[in-house]
Each structure stands twice: as structure tokens, then as C-alpha cells.
N, C-alpha and C positions, 0 to 999 in steps of 0.2 A: 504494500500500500504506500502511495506518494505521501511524505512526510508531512507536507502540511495537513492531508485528511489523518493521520494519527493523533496530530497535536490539537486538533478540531475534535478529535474522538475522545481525547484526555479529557475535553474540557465539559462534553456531552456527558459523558461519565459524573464529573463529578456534579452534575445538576440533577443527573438523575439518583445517586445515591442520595441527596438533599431533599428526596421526595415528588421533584418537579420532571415534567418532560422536558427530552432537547434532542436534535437530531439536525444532523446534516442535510441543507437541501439539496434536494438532488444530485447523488453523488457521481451521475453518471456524466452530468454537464460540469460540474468541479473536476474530473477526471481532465476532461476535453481544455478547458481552462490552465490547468497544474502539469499540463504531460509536458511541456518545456522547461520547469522551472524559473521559468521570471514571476511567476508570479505566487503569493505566498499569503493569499488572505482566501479565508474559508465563508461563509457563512452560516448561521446556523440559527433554527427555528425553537422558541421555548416561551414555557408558559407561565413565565414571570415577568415583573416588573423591573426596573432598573436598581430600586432599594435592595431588591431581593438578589438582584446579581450582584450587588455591591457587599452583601453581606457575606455570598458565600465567598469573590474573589476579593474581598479588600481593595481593590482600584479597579476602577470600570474608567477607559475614555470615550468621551463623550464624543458625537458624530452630528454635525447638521449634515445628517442624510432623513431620505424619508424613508418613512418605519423602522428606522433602526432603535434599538432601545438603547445601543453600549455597544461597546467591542472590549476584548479582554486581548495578554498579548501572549502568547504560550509560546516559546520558545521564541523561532525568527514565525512565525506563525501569526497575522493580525485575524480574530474572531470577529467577527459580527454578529449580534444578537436581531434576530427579528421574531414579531411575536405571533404566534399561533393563535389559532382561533378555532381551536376544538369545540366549540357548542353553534357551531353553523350547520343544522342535522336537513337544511333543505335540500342541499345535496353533498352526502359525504363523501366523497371524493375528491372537492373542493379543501377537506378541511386541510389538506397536505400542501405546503408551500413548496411549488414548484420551480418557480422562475423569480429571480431578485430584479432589481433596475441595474444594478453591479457585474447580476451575472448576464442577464442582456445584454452589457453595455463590452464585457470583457470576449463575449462571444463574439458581437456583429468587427469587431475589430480585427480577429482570426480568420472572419470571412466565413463563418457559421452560418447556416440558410435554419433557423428557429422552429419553420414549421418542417424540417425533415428530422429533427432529434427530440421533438414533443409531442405524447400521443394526444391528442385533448379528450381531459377527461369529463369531461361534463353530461227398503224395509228389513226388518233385523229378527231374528229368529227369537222365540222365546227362552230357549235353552243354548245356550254358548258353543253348546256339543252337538248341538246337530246338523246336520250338513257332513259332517266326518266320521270317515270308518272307524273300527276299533283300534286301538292304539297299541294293543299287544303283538301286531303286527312289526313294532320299532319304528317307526316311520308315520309324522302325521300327513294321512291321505283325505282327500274327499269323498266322498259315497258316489258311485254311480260313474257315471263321466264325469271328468275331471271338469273338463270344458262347462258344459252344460249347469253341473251344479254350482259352479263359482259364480255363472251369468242369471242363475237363479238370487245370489244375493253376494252382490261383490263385497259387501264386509268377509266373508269368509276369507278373502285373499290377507285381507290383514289381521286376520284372527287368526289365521295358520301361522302365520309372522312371531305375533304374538306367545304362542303356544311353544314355537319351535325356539324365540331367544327364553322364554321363563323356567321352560322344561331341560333345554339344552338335548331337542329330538330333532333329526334333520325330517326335511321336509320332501314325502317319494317323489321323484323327478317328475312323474306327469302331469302333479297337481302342481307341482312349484314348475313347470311351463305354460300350465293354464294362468298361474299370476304373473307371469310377464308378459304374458300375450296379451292379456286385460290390466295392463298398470295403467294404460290410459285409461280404460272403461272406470277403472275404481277410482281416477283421481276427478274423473267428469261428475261419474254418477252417485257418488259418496259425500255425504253433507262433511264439510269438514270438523263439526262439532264431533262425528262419527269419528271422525282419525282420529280426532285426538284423542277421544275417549279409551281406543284400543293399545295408543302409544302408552295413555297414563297409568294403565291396567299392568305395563312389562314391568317388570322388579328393576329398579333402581341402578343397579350395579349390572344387570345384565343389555341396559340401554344401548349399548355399543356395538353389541350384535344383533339385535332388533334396523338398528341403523345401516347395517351391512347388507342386512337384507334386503330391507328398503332401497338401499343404492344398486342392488345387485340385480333385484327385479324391476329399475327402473322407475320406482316410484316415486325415489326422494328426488329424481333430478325434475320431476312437474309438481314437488312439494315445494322442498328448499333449493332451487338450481343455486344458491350463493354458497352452500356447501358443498355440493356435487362436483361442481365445475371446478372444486380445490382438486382435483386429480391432475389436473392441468398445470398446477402450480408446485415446482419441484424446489425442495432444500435439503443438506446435509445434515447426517447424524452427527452427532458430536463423538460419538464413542469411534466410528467407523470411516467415514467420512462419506461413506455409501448417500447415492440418492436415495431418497424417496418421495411420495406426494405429501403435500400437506394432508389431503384426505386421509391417508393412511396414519398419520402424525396423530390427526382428531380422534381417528376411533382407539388410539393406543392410549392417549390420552386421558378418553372416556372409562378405558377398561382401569386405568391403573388408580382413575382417581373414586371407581366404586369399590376398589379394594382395601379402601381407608374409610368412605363416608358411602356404605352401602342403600341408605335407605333413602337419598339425599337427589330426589329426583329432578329438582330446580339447579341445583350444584353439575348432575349430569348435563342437562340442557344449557347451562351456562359455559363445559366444557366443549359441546357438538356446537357453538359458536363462537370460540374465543378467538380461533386464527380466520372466521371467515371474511376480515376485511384485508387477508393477504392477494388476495385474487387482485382486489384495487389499487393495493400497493408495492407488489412486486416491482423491483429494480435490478438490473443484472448489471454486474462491474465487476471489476477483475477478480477480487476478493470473493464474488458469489453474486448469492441474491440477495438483498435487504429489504424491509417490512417497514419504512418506517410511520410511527403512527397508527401500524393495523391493531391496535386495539382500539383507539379512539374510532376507528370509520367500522369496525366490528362491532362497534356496541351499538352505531347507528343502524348499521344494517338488520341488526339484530332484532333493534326496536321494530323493525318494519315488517322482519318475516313474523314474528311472534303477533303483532298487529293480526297478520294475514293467516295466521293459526287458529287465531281465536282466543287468545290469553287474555285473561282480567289483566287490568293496569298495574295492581300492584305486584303480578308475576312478574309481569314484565320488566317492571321497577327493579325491581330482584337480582335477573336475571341479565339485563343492561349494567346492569350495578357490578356486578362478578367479572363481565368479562370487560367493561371498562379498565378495571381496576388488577386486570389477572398478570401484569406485566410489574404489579409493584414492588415485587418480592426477590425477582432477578436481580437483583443488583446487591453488591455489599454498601447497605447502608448505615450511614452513621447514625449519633444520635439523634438528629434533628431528623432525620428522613424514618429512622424505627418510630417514632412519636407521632410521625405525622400520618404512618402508616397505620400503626396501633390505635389510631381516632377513625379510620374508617370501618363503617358498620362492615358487617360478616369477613371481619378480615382473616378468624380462622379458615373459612371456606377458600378466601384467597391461596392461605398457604397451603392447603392440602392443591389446590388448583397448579399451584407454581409444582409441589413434589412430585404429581403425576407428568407435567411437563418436562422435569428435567429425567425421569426413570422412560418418556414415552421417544424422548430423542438421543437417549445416551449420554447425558451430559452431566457435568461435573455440578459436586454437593458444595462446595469450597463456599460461594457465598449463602446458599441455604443454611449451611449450618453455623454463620458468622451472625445472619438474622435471627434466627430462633436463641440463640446464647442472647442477642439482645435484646431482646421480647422484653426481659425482666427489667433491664434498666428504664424501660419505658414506662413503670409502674413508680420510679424514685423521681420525688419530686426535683425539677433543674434546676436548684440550688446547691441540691447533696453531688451532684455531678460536674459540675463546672465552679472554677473560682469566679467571684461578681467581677475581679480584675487580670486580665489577662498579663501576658510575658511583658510585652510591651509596655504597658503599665505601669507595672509595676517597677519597670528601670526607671520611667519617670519621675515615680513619685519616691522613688530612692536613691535614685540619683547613681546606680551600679550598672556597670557594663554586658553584656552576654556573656552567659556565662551558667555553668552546673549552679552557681548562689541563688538564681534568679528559679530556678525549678525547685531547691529546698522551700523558698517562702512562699510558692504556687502551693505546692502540696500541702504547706503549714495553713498558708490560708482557705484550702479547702477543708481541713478540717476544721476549723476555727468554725466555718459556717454549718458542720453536721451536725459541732457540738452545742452549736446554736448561739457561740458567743461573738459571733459576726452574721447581721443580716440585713444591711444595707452598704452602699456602697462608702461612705463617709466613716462608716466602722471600719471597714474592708481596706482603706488608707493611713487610720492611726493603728489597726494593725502590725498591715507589712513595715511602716515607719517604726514602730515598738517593737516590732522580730527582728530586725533589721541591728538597733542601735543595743540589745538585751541581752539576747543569745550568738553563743559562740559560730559564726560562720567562715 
């Protein structure tokens, strides 16, 4: 990767450990931009304000440019800050900043033609069991012709579905080619209240292969085509480096995260949408493909199939909610970013969401398990964790050089405040002034 998108990725990093989004735009046009090296400024999209990048980088310069909020300087590397606007859900594909005034302006001067390297994006039986043979056969069959009896009442096709992910019985070949010969008849002639009715009937933890089904006989792609068409969309395993589809990613996903929270069928549905706004964001660059943003335009999409489902509002709520939010856990976060996590509702369900993630693509536990160690400090109030005056500071108001002396009176005066006999900052000054002129350093 060209140096300055590393020193642009350092920096994306630490915004996202801090809680907040930030991503590189378009890396594919930065590529096009950087392949000479003259030129050495990145830009980059996120969803804070100028205070808030001041806090995390300590110096932010200022830019009269338009919409820039800051630039930070990370190596020989100038950043540009501009800001996102994830809650524009009229059209989510939009929410992704693709093209700057910067990067326009650095393209048409290469002799870049704009419009050839941007796509624009812009009746039911009374018995459940009837219609089907005996099942001691091993295999759930239909009665009769296979054909005929399915066209007698096309829930059947999704009742076998049903039956065959809860029971874990495969489905005899003739009847299961009667359902895909009619997945269109069942997606025409089937009230959708009906679907769902038979999806919410599959046992929780076994949804993923209900889903398989679904997709194998054709159904889910005139149900959900925004998860379907993820077969289309290829990333690498972390463990292997093997391709595969994202589709296949979802349903591993699904299986590994009802092996922790089995009965959690809103949790599954929030996992069979978490990567579905990749379709919209896939980007290919040297390095691979990138997503950036697919959970923000996933949660949109999300809102819209589950509309079309038929979901009460506050499922929906729920379930926009989780896969919004399913991306917060990836990251090794500090304390500020563990806190601001631990304030979002169902943030367990998140974490169990992020463990099937990283066991569904192979990848490494290093910052999962740096998050969960910090879970607890998230519960200790920020005074017990942080001194009220920093290193900096504290040389000022003591008038001492850098140095090992300057982290004895940090640590003296963090205790000083658990033991409660410092807790403002004016105590926090005649303090380190009294540690300073008292005890032996």
C-alpha cells in the first residue's frame, strides 16, 4: 500500500478506536492520485466535529476549504477531514463520500476523464402435517405428486423448508424440485405475513440453514435480492486468505453467532443483514476489496427490506440498531471508545455479533479480547482512571523537565483522587506542587 494511504489508515484507526467512524475516500481515485508520489495528502471522511478531532489529535490545522473540518499531519502525510452524513436514508448509497473538490481538482490535472472511473451511484391447511408423507421414510416428502400437491397450497414449499432446517431432515429430491420450480408461484401467490410467519416458526440458531434453503431454491433472491446478490461480492478469509462470497460469510456468520445466543431470533436477522450494504460499497484496489461505510448503508437497506417483510417498527428498531452498530467492536478501543460503546443499548448482542464475525472469516481475537478485558473499566467512574492533570501539566505547574519524575507525580496524583483526597482541579495543582516540594524524588 502507497505510504501516504497507511499514514491516512493510522489516522482512521485511531478515530475509530475513539468510538467514531472515519475512512478513506475513495481509495481507488487516491491510488490514481499517489501512484507518482508528488503528491502526499489523503482525504478522509468522519463523523465528528472539529473539537472532537482536536481532542483526540491535540493540533488540528485549520483549512478555508469547503467542507473540510481540519487536516491533521501524520508523518510527511497532510489528512483532510470531511464530514459524513450517515443519517441521509433517502438514498443510501449516497451516504458514502465519493469524490472531494481536491480530489476532482488533482484528477482533471492528470488528464483523468471522471465519468470513466465513477460508477454513479444513485389458503393454509388446518394441520401443519398435512400435505406430507410419513417421515419415517428419512426424508420430508409431499403426499401424492410432488408437483400437484405443492400447487394445491404453496405454503407447503416453505413448510418443508421449515421442517427440514428445525428437524435437521433433508428434503427427497422430487418435492424439493417441485419448490424451485414454484419459488416464483410461492413468492407471487403467498401473502407475505405467511413467510414470515413460517421463517419465525425455525428455531433460532438453526436460521442459517432455513436461509440456505431459501437461497438454494431460489426464493430468497424474489424475497431479499440485497442479500442474495452478496454471492456476487467476493472477500478474503483472514485465516487463509482463500476467497469467498460474502453470502457464504452471512450464513457462517449466522451459524456461529446461534451457537452462543441460540434463542435470539432478532440477533439472527440482525446477523443475515449486517454485511448486506457490501454489494453498495465494494471497492477493488491493490490491497483487495474495501466496504467502506457498509454498515451505515446496511442498516439503511435493512430498514427497507424488513419494511417490505412486514416487521413492526420496533423490530425493526432493533434490528437496524445491531447491524448499524455491528462494526463497533472491531477495533482495539481505548477508554473513551469502550465507554462510548458500553452506552449503546444491546451492546452485548453486538459482541456476540463481532465473535461470530471474527470465528465466520478466520480472523484474529487480539482486539476482541483487549475489548472484553475493558468492558470493566467502563463500569469505574473517569476520575478513578485518568489524572484531572495531564504530563504536560503538570511540568507547568512544577516547573520540571520530561522526564521518569513527571510519571511518579501522575500516578501519585491519580491516587490522590481514588483516595478521594483530590477532586477538582485546583486541589489537583497544590497537590503535585506539595509532592513535588515534600517527598523524596
Amino acid at each position: 500500500m502507497i505510504q501516504a494511504l497507511k499514514d491516512a489508515t493510522t489516522v482512521c484507526n485511531t478515530i475509530n478506536r475513539s468510538g467514531f467512524d472515519a475512512y478513506i475516500i475513495n481509495i481507488m481515485l487516491h491510488e490514481r492520485v499517489l501512484q507518482d508520489g508528488s503528491e502526499q495528502e489523503v482525504d478522509v471522511a468522519a463523523d465528528l466535529d472539529f473539537d472532537e478531532l482536536y481532542k483526540i489529535f491535540g493540533k488540528v490545522i485549520s483549512l478555508k476549504e469547503e467542507g473540510v473540518l481540519g487536516a491533521v499531519q501524520e508523518g510527511q502525510t497532510l489528512v483532510r477531514f470531511y464530514s459524513t452524513d450517515s443519517e441521509n436514508i433517502g438514498h443510501p448509497d449516497s451516504t458514502v463520500i465519493r469524490l472531494t473538490p481536491r480530489l476532482r481538482l488533482e484528477l482533471e490535472k492528470r488528464g483523468e476523464h471522471l465519468e470513466n472511473l465513477i460508477y454513479p451511484s444513485r389458503y393454509q391447511a388446518e394441520d401443519a402435517y398435512d400435505g406430507f408423507a410419513d417421515w419415517g421414510e428419512g426424508a420430508i416428502r409431499f403426499q401424492g405428486d410432488p408437483e400437484l400437491t405443492l400447487k394445491g397450497n404453496f405454503l407447503l414449499g416453505l413448510r418443508a423448508m421449515r421442517f427440514a432446517a428445525n428437524f435437521n431432515i433433508s428434503i427427497e429430491p422430487n418435492s424439493w424440485m417441485a419448490i424451485v420450480r414454484n419459488a416464483r408461484n410461492i413468492l407471487d401467490f403467498m401473502p407475505m405475513q405467511d413467510i414470515l410467519d413460517e421463517w419465525q416458526k425455525v428455531v433460532a440458531e438453526n436460521s442459517w440453514y432455513f436461509v440456505r434453503l431459501l437461497f438454494d431454491s431460489g426464493i430468497l433472491q424474489g424475497l431479499i435480492p440485497e442479500v442474495s446478490s452478496l454471492t456476487s461480492v467476493k472477500q478474503n478469509r483472514e485465516d487463509s486468505g482463500q476467497e469467498e462470497s460474502v453470502f457464504e460469510h452471512t450464513l457462517e456468520t449466522m451459524r456461529y453467532y446461534g451457537e452462543q445466543l441460540p434463542y435470539d431470533w432478532y440477533g439472527m436477522m440482525a446477523c443475515l443483514l449486517h454485511d448486506a450494504g457490501k454489494m453498495q460499497t465494494a471497492q477493488y484496489a491493490q490491497e483487495g476489496c474495501f466496504f467502506a461505510q457498509h454498515h451505515i448503508i446496511g442498516a439503511h437497506l435493512a430498514r427497507k427490506i424488513l419494511r417490505r417483510l412486514g416487521f413492526i417498527p420496533e423490530d425493526i428498531g432493533l434490528i437496524c440498531h445491531l447491524v448499524r452498530n455491528h462494526k463497533r467492536f472491531d477495533f482495539m478501543l481505548n477508554e473513551k471508545g469502550i465507554r462510548r460503546f458500553k452506552g449503546l443499548d444491546e451492546y452485548p448482542r453486538i459482541i456476540e455479533m463481532a465473535r461470530a464475525n471474527i470465528q465466520a472469516k478466520g480472523g484474529s481475537y487480539k482486539a476482541f479480547n483487549h475489548n472484553i478485558k475493558y468492558l470493566e473499566r467502563a463500569d469505574v467512574p473517569e476520575e478513578m482512571t485518568e489524572p484531572l492533570l495531564n504530563g504536560n501539566e503538570i511540568m507547568d505547574f512544577t516547573g520540571l523537565q520530561p522526564g521518569p519524575i513527571v510519571g511518579v507525580i501522575r500516578k501519585a496524583l491519580l491516587q490522590a483522587q481514588i483516595d478521594g483526597r483530590v477532586s477538582s482541579v485546583p486541589e489537583a495543582i497544590d497537590f503535585i506542587c506539595w509532592y513535588k516540594a515534600n517527598e523524596k524524588l
